[in-house]
C-alpha positions in Angstrom: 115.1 103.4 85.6 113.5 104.0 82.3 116.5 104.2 80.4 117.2 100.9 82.3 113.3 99.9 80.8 114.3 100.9 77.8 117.3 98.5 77.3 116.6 95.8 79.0 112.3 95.0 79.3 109.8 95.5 81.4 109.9 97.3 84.7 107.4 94.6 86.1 110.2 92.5 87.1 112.3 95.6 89.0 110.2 97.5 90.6 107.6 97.4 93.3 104.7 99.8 94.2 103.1 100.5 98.1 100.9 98.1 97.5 103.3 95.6 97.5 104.8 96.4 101.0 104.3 93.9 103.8 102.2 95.8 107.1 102.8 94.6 110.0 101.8 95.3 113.6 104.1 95.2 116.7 103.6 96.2 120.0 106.3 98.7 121.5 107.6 99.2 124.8 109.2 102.2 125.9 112.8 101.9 125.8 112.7 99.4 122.3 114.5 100.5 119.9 113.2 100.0 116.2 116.1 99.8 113.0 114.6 100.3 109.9 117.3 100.0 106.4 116.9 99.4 103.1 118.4 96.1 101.5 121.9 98.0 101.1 121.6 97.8 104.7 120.9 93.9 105.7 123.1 92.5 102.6 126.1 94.2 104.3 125.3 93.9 107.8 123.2 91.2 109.7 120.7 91.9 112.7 123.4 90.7 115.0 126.1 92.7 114.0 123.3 95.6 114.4 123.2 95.1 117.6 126.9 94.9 118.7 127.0 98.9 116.5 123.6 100.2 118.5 124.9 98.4 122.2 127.7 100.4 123.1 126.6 103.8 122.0 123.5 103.4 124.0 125.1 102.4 126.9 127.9 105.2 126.5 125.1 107.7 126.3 124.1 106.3 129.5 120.8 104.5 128.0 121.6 100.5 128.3 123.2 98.7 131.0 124.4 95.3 129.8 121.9 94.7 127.1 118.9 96.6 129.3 117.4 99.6 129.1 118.0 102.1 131.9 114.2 102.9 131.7 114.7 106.5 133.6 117.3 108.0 131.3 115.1 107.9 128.6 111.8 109.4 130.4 112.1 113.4 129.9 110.9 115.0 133.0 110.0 118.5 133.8 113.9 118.7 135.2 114.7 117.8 132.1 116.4 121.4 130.5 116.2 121.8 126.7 120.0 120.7 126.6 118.8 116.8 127.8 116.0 117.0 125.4 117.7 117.9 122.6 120.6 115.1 123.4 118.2 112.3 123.7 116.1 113.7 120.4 120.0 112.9 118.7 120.2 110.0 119.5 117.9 107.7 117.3 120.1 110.0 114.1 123.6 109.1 115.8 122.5 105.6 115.9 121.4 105.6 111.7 124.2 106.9 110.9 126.5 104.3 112.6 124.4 101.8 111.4 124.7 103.7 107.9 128.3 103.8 107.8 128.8 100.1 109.3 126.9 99.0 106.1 128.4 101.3 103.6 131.9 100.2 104.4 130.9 96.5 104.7 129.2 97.2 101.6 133.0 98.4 100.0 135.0 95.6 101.8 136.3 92.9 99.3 137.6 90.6 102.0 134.7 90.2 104.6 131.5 88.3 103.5 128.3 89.9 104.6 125.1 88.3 104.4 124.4 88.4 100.6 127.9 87.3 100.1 126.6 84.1 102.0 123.6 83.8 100.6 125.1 83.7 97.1 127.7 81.2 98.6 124.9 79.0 100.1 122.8 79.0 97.3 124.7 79.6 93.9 128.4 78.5 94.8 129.4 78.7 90.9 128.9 82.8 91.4 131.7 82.7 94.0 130.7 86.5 95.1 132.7 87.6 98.2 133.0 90.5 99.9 130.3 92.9 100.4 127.4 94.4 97.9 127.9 98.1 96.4 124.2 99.5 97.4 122.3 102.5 98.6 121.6 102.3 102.2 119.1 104.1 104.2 118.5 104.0 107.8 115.9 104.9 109.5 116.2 104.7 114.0 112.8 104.9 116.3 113.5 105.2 120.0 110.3 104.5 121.9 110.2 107.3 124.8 106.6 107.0 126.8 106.4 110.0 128.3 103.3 109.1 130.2 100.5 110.1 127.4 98.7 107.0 126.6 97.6 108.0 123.5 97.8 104.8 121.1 100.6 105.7 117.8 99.8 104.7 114.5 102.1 104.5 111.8 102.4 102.9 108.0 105.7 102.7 106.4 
């Protein structure tokens, strides 16, 4: 970035500190599933396709059925053994990296327009970008398991 500075200006115009994030509050129910991902993530993939990646894993897994969430599968009891536990803890990382790796190859595809692809379309049609954007993707997956505590969960991302 600085040798980047360096060449080309400022870094006022690239960069972005925590105090410019947007906070937000939501209320979550147990079973919701939260997708976080960085820009390389929604320029190559849109919420929609999200969902058709995330849908049939969960319900393979045996967490959804038909778009709802099987609300006992996910509530660890004392029956539970450690090998249940540890499955459902994997879960929220199997998901990421699907959604990781859906992006990342969108991102390399030449032939299928993503989101930015059809933003630039839309709104500068002289660029005539298609395919998808090379970009670093991260992913980050919350599954919301209540397990009966009703302590209240903060968090600031």
């Amino acid at each position: 970035m600085r040798a980047q500075n360096a060449i080309f200006g400022s870094s006022a115009a690239i960069s972005e500190s925590p105090k410019d994030a947007d906070i937000t509050t939501q209320t979550l129910q147990h079973g919701d599933l939260v997708v976080f991902g960085s820009d390389g993530v929604w320029d190559n993939i849109s919420p929609m396709e999200t969902l058709n990646i995330l849908t049939p894993i969960m319900e393979k897994k045996g967490y959804w059925s038909q778009g709802r969430v099987i609300a006992e599968a996910l509530r660890p009891s004392k029956q539970t053994s450690k090998q249940e536990a540890e499955y459902l803890e994997q879960v929220p990382a199997d998901l990421a990296y699907a959604v990781m790796k859906a992006s990342k190859l969108a991102g390399m595809d030449t032939r299928r327009d993503g989101p930015f692809a059809k933003e630039v379309q839309r709104y500068y049609p002289r660029e005539n970008w298609h395919g998808g954007k090379h970009d670093d993707v991260a992913v980050i997956v919350v599954l919301v398991i209540r397990d009966g505590a009703e302590a209240p969960v903060k968090a600031k991302l």
